[in-house]
C-alpha positions as a Markdown table, in Angstrom:
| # | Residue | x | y | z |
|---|---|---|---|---|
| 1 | Unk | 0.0 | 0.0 | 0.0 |
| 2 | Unk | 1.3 | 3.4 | -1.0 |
| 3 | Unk | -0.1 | 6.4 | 1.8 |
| 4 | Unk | 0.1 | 10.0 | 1.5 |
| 5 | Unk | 2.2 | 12.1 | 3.5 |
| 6 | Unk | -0.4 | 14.3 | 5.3 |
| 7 | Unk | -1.7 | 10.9 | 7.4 |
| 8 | Unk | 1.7 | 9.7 | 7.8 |
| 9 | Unk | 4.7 | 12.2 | 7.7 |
| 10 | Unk | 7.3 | 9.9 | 8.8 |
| 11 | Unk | 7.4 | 7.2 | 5.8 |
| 12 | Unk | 10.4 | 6.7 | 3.8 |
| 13 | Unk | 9.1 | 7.1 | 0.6 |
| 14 | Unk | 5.5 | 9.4 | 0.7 |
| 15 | Unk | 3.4 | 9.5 | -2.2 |
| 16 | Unk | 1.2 | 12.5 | -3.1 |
| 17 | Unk | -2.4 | 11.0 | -4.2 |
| 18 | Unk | -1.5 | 8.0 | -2.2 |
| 19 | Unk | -4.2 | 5.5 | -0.1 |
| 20 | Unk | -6.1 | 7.8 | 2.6 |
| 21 | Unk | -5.7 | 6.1 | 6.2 |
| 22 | Unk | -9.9 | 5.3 | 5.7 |
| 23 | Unk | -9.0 | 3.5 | 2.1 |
| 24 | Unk | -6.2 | 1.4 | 3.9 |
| 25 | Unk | -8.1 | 0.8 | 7.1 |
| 26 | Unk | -11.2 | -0.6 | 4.5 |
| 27 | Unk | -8.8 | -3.0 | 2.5 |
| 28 | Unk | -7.3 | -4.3 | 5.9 |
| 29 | Unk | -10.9 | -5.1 | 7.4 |
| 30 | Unk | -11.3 | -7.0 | 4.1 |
| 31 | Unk | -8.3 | -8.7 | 4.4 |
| 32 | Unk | -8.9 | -10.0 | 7.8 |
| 33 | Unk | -12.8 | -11.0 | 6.6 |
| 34 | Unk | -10.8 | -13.4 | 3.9 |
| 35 | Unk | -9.9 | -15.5 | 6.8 |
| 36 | Unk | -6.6 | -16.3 | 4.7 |
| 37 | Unk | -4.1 | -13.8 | 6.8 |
| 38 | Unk | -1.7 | -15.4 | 8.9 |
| 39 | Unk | 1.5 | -12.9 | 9.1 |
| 40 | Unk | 2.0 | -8.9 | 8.7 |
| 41 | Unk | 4.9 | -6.7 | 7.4 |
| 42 | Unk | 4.6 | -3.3 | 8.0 |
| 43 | Unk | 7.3 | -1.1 | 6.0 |
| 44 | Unk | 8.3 | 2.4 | 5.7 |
| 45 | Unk | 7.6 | 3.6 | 9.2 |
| 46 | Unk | 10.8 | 5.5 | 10.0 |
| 47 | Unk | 10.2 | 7.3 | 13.6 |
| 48 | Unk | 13.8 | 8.6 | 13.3 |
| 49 | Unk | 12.7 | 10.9 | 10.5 |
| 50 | Unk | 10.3 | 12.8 | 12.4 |
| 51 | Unk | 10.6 | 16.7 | 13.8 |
| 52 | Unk | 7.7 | 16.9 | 16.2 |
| 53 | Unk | 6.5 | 14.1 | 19.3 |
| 54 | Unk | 2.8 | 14.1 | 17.2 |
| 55 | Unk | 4.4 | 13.2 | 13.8 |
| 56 | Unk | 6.3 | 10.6 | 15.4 |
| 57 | Unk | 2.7 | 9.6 | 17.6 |
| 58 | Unk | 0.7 | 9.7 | 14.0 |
| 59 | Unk | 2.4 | 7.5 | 12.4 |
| 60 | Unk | 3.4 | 4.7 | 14.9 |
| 61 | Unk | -0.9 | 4.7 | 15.7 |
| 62 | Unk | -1.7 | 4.7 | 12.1 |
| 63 | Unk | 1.0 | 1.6 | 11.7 |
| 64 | Unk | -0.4 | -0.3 | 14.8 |
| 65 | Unk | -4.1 | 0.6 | 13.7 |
| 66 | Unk | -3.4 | -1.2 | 9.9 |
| 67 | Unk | -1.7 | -3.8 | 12.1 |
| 68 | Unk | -4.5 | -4.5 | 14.3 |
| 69 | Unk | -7.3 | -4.3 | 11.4 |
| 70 | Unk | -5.6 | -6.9 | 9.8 |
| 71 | Unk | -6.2 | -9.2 | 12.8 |
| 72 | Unk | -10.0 | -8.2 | 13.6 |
| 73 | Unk | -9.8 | -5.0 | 15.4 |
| 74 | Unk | -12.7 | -2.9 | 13.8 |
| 75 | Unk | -12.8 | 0.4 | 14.1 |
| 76 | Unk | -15.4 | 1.9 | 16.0 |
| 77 | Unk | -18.7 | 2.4 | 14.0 |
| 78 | Unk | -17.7 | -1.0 | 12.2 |
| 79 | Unk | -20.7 | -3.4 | 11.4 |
| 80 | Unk | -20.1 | -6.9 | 10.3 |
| 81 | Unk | -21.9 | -7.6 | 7.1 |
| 82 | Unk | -23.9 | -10.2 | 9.2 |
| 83 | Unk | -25.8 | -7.4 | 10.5 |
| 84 | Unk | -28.9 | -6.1 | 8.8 |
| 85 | Unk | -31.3 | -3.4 | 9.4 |
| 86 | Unk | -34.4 | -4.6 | 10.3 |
| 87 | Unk | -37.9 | -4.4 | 7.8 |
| 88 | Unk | -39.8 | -1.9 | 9.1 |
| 89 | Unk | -42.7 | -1.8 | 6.1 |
């Protein structure tokens, strides 16, 4: 996955026009649904590069957040797509 710099300043390699953190945190919630997952790399997170504590915060929690999703930790707001709204006609 390629992510732009303004959700994640600290990468080695930013790409204007890349994945949003909401587009990455969707396709690792899809991943884990697959059920086929069974290991994680995370890349490109580079701490070292960072000027400020909240650049360096920012990107660690977007890193573990990815990291997580791809193991079953929704985000809040999250609905399985067992669920269903009930027929109210």
């Amino acid at each position: 996955m390629v992510w732009t710099p303004a959700w994640h300043p600290l990468l080695g390699t930013p790409v204007h026009g890349g994945l949003t953190y909401r587009e990455g945190m969707y396709i690792t919630e899809q991943v884990y649904n697959t059920g086929l997952l069974s290991a994680v790399d995370m890349m490109e997170v580079n701490p070292s590069r960072g000027e400020t504590e909240g650049d360096t915060q920012l990107t660690v929690n977007t890193a573990l957040n990815m990291i997580l999703s791809c193991f079953g930790k929704a985000r809040e707001g999250f609905h399985a797509s067992t669920l269903y709204l009930p027929d109210i006609s």
